[in-house]
N, C-alpha and C positions, 0 to 999 in steps of 0.2 A: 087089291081093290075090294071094295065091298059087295057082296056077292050073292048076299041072300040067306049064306048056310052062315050067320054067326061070324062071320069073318067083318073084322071093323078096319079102317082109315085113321088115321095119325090123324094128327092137326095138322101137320106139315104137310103132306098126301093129301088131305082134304084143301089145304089154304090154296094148292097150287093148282089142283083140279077146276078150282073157282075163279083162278085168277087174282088171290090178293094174299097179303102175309098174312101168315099164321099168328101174330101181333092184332092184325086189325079182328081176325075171328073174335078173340080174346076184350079187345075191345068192344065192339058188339055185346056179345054177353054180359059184362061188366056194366053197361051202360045199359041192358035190357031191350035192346033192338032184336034179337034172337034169345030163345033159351037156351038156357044152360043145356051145354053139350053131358052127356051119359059118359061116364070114370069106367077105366077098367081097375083090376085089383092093384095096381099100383098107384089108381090116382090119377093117372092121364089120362086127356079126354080121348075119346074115340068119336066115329063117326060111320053110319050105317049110310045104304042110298038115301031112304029118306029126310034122313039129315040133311045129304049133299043136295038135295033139291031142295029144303025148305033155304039153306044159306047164297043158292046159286038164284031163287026165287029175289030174295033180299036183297043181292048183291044186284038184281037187274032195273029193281028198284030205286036202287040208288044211283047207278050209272048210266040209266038211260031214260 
């Protein structure tokens, strides 16, 4: 989990944290409803706490 000291969240870790698939994040971004998630050196996204709120922010928005 992400923790403060540099340690990041998968998409998949992050999508389940929030309650949706790791597809809809994706979509999101794509379509500009969230920004673009931060790349580690491989290229896949990552996600810090503040990320997980700004998506969990989003996601309350849209379901409730």
């Amino acid at each position: 989990m992400a923790d403060g000291n540099g340690q990041f969240l998968t998409i998949t870790e992050a999508a389940r944290l929030i309650g949706v698939s790791a597809k809809t994040i994706v979509r999101w971004e794509k379509s500009g409803k969230v920004r673009r998630s931060k790349r580690d050196f491989r290229g896949w996204r990552v996600f810090d706490d503040k990320d997980l709120k700004k998506l969990k922010a989003f996601r309350e928005t849209i379901f409730y």
